[in-house]
Structure formats: structure tokens, C-alpha cells
PyMOL Python script that loads the backbone (N, CA, C, O; Angstrom):
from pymol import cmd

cmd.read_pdbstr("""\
ATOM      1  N   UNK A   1      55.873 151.574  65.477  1.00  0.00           N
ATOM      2  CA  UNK A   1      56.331 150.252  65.934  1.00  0.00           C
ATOM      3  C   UNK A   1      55.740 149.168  65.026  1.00  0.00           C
ATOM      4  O   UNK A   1      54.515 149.051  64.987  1.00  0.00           O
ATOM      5  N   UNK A   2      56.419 148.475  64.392  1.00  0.00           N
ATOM      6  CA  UNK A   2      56.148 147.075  63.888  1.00  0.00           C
ATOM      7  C   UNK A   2      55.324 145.740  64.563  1.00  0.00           C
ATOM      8  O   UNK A   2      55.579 145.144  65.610  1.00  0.00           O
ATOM      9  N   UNK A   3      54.654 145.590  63.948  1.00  0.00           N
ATOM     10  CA  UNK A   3      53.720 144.516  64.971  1.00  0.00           C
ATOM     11  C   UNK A   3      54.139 142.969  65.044  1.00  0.00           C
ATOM     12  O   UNK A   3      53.553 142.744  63.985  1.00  0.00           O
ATOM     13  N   UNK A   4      54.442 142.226  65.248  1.00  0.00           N
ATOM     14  CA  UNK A   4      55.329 140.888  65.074  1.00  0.00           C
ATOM     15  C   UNK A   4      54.230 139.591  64.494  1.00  0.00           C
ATOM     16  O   UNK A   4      53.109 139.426  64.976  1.00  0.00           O
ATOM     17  N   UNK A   5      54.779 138.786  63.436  1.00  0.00           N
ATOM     18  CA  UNK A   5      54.095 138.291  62.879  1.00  0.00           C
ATOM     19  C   UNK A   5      53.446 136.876  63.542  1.00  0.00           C
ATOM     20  O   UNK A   5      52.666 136.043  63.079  1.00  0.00           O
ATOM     21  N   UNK A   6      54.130 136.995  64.829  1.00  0.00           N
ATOM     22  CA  UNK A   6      53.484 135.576  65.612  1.00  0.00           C
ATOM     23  C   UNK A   6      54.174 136.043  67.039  1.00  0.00           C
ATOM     24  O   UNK A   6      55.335 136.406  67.230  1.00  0.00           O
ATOM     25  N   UNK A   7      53.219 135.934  67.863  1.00  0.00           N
ATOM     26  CA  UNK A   7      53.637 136.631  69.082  1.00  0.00           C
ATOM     27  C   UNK A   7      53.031 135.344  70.430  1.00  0.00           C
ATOM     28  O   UNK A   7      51.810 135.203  70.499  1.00  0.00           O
ATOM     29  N   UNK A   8      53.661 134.745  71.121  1.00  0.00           N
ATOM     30  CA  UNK A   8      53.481 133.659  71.890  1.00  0.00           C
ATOM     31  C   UNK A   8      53.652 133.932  73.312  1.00  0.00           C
ATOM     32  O   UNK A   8      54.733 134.249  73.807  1.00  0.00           O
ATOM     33  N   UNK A   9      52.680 133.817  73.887  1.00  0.00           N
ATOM     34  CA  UNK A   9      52.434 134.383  75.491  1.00  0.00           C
ATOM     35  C   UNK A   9      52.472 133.292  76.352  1.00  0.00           C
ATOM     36  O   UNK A   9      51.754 132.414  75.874  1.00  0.00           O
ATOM     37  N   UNK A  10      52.917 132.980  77.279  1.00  0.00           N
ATOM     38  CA  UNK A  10      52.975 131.796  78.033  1.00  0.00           C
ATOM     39  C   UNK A  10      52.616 130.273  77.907  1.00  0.00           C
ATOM     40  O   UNK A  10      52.099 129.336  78.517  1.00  0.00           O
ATOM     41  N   UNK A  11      53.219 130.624  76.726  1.00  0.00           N
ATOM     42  CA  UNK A  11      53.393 128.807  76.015  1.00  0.00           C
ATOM     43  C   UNK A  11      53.720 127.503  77.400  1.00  0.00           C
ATOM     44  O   UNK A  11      54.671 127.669  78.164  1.00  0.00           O
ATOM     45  N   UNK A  12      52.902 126.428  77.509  1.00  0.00           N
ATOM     46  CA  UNK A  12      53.428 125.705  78.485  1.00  0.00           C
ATOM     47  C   UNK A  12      53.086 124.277  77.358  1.00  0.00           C
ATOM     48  O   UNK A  12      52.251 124.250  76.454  1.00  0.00           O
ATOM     49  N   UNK A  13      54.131 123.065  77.826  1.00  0.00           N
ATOM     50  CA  UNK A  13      53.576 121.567  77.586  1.00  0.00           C
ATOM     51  C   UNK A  13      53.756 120.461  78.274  1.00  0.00           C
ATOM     52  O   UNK A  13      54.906 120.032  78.370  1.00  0.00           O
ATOM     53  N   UNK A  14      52.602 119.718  78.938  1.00  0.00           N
ATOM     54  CA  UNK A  14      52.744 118.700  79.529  1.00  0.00           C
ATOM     55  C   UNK A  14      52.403 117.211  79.209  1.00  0.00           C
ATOM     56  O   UNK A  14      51.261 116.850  78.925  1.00  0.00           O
ATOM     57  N   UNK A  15      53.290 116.519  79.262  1.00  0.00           N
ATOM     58  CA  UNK A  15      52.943 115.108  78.620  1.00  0.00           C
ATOM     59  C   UNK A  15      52.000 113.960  80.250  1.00  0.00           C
ATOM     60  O   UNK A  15      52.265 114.171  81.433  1.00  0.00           O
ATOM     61  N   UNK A  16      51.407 113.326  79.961  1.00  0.00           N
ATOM     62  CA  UNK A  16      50.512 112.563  81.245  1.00  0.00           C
ATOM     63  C   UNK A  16      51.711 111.041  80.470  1.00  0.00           C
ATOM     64  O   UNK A  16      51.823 110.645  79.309  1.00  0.00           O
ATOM     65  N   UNK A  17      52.292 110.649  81.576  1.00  0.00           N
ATOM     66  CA  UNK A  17      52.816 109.119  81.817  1.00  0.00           C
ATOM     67  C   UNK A  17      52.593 108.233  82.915  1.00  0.00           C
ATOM     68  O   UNK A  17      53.066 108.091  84.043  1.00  0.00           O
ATOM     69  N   UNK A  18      51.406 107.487  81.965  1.00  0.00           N
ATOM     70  CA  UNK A  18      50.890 106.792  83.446  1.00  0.00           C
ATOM     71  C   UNK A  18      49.959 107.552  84.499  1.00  0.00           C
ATOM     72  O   UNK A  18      48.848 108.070  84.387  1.00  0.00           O
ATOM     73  N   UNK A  19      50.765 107.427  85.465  1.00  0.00           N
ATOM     74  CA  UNK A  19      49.696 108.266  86.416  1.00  0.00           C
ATOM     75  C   UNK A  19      50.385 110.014  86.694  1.00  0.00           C
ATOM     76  O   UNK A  19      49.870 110.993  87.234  1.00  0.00           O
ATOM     77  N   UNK A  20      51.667 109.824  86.086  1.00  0.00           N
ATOM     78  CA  UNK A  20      52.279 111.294  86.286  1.00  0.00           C
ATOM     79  C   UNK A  20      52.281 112.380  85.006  1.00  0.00           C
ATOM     80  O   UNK A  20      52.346 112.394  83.777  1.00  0.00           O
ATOM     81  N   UNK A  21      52.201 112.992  85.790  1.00  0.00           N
ATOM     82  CA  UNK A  21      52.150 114.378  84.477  1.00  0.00           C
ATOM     83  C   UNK A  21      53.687 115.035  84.547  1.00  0.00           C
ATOM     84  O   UNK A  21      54.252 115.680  85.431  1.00  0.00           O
ATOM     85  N   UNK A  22      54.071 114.629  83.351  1.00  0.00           N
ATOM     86  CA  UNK A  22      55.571 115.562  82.968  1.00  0.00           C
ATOM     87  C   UNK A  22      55.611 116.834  82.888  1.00  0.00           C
ATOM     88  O   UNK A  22      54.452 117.099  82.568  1.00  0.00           O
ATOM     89  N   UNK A  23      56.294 118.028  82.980  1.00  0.00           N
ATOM     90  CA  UNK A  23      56.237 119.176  82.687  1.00  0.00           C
ATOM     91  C   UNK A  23      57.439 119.500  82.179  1.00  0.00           C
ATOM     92  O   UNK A  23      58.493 119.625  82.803  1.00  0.00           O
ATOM     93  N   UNK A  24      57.131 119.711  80.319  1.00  0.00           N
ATOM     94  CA  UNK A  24      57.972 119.597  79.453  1.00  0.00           C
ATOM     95  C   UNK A  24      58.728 121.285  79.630  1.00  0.00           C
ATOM     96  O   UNK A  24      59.863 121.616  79.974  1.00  0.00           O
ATOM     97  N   UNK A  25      57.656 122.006  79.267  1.00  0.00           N
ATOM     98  CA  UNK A  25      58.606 123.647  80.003  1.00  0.00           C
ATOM     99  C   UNK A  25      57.214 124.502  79.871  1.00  0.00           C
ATOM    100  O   UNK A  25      56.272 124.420  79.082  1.00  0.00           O
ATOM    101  N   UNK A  26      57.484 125.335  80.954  1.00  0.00           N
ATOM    102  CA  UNK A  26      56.260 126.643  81.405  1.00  0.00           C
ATOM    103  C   UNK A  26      57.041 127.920  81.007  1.00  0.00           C
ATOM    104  O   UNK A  26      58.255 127.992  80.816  1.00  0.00           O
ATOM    105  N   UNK A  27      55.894 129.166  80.894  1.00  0.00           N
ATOM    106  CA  UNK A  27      56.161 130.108  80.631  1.00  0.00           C
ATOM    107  C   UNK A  27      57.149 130.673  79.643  1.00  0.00           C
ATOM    108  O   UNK A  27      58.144 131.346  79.912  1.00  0.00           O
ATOM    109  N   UNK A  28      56.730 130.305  78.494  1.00  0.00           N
ATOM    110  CA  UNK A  28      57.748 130.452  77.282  1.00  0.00           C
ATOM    111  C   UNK A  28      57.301 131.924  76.315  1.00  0.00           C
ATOM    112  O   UNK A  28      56.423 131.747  75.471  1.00  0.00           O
ATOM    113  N   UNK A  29      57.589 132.600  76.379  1.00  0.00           N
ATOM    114  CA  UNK A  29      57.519 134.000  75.156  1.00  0.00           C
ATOM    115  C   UNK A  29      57.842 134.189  74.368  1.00  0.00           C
ATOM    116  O   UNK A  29      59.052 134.332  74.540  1.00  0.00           O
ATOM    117  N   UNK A  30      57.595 134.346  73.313  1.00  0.00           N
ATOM    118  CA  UNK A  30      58.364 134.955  71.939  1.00  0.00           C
ATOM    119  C   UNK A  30      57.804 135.394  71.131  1.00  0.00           C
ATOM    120  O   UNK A  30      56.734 134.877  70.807  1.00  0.00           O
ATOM    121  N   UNK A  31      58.389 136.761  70.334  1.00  0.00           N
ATOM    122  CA  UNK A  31      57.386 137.407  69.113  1.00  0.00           C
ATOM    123  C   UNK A  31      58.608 137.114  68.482  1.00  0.00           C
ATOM    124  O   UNK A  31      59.765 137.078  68.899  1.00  0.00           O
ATOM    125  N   UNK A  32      57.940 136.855  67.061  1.00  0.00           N
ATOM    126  CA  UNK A  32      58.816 136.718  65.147  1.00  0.00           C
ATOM    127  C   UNK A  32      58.462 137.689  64.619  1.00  0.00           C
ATOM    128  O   UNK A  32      57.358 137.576  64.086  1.00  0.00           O
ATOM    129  N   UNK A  33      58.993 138.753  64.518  1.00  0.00           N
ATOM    130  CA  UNK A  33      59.391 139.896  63.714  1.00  0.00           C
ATOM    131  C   UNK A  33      59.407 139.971  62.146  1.00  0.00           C
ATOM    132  O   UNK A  33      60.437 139.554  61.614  1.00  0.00           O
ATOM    133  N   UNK A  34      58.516 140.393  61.419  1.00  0.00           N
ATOM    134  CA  UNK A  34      58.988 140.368  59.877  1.00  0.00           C
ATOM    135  C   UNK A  34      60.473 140.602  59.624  1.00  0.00           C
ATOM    136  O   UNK A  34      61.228 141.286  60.314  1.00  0.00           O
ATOM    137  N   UNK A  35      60.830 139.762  58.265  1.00  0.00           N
ATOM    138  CA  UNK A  35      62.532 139.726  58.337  1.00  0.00           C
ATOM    139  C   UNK A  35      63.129 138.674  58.832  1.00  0.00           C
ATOM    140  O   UNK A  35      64.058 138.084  58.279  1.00  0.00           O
ATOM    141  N   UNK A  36      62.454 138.275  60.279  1.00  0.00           N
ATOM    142  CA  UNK A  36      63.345 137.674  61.286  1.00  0.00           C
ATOM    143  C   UNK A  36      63.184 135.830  60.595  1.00  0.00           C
ATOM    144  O   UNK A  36      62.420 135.396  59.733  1.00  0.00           O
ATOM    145  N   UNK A  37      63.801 135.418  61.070  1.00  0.00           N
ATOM    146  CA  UNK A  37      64.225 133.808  60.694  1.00  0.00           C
ATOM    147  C   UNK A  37      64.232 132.728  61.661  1.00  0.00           C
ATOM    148  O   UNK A  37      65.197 132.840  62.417  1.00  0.00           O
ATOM    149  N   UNK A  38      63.520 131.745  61.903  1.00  0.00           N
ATOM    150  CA  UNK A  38      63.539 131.253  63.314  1.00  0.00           C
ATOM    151  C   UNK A  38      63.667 129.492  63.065  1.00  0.00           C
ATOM    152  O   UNK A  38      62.864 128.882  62.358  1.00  0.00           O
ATOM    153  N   UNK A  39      64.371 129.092  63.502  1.00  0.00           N
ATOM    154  CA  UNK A  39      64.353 127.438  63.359  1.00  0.00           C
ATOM    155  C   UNK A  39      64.383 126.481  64.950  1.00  0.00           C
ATOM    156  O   UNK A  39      65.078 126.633  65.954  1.00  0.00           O
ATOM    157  N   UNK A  40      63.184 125.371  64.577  1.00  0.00           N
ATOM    158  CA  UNK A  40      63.403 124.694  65.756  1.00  0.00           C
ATOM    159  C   UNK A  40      64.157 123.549  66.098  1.00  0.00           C
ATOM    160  O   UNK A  40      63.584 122.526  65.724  1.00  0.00           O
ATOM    161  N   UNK A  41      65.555 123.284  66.842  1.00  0.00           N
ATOM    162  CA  UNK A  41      66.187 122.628  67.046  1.00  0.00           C
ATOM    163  C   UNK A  41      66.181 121.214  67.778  1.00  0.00           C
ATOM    164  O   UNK A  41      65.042 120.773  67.931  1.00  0.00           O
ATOM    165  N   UNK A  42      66.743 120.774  68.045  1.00  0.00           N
ATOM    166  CA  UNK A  42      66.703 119.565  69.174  1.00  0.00           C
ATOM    167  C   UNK A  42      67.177 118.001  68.795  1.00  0.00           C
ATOM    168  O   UNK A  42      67.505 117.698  67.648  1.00  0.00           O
ATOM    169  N   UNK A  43      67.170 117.126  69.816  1.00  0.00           N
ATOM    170  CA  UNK A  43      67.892 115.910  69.920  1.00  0.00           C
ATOM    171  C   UNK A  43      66.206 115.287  68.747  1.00  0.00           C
ATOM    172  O   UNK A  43      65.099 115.772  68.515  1.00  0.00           O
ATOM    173  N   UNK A  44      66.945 114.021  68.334  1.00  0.00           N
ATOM    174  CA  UNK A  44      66.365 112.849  67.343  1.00  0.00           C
ATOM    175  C   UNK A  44      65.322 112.188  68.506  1.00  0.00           C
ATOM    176  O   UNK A  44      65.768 111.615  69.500  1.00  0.00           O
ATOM    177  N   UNK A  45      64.114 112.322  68.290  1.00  0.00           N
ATOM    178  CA  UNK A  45      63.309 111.741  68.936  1.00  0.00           C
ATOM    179  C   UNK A  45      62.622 113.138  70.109  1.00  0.00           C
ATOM    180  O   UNK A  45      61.797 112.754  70.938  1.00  0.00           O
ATOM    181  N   UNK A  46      62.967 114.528  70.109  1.00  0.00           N
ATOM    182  CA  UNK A  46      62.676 115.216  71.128  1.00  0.00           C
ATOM    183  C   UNK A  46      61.164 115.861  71.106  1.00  0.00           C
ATOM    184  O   UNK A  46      60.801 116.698  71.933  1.00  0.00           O
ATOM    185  N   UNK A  47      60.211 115.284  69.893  1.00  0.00           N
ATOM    186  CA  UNK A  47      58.906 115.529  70.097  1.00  0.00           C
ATOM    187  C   UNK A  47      59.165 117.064  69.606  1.00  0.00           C
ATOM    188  O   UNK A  47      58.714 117.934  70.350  1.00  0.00           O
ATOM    189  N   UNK A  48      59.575 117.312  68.900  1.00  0.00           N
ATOM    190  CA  UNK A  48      59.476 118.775  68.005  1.00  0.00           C
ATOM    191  C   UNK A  48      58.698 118.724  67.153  1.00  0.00           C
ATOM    192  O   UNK A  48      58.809 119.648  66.347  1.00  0.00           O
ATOM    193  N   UNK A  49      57.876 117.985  66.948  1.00  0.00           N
ATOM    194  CA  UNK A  49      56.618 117.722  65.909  1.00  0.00           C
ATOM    195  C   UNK A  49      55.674 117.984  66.507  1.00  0.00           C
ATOM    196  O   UNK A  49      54.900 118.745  65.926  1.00  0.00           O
ATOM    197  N   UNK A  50      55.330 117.578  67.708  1.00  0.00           N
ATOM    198  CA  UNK A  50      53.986 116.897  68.370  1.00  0.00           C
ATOM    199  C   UNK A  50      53.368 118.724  68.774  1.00  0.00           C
ATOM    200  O   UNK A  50      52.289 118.901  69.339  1.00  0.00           O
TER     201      UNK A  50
END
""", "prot")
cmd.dss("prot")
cmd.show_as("cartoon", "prot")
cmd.util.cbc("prot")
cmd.orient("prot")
């Protein structure tokens, strides 16, 4: 078995506004596979940097 070159176990992100805490998304998984090709998408302004 091939071992994956980045393997991500319950990724969560929350932003604090003010007095509330956002919850951007929980429980996220993913392994990148040598070979494999991965790009991150999204709307202009969606904090894909941060």
C-alpha cells in the first residue's frame, strides 16, 4: 500500500465575530496520493488563503 503524501484528519475552522464564533466547516478528511493533483477553489474574497 502506498502511503499518501499529506493525509488530513479532522480538519475544523472557526472565525470569532464579535462576540460569536462562526463555524466555517468541521470534520474534514483527506489524503493526496502521489500522482494525484489537487486545487483549492472558491468565491473572490472566500478566505482560501488565511
Amino acid at each position: 500500500m502506498v502511503q499518501p503524501l499529506l493525509k488530513v484528519t479532522d480538519l475544523a475552522k472557526s472565525y470569532s465575530v464579535g462576540q460569536q464564533t462562526l463555524q466555517a466547516f468541521q470534520h474534514i478528511n483527506f489524503d493526496i496520493q502521489p500522482g494525484e493533483c489537487v486545487a483549492l477553489v472558491g468565491s473572490l474574497g472566500a478566505a482560501k488563503a488565511q
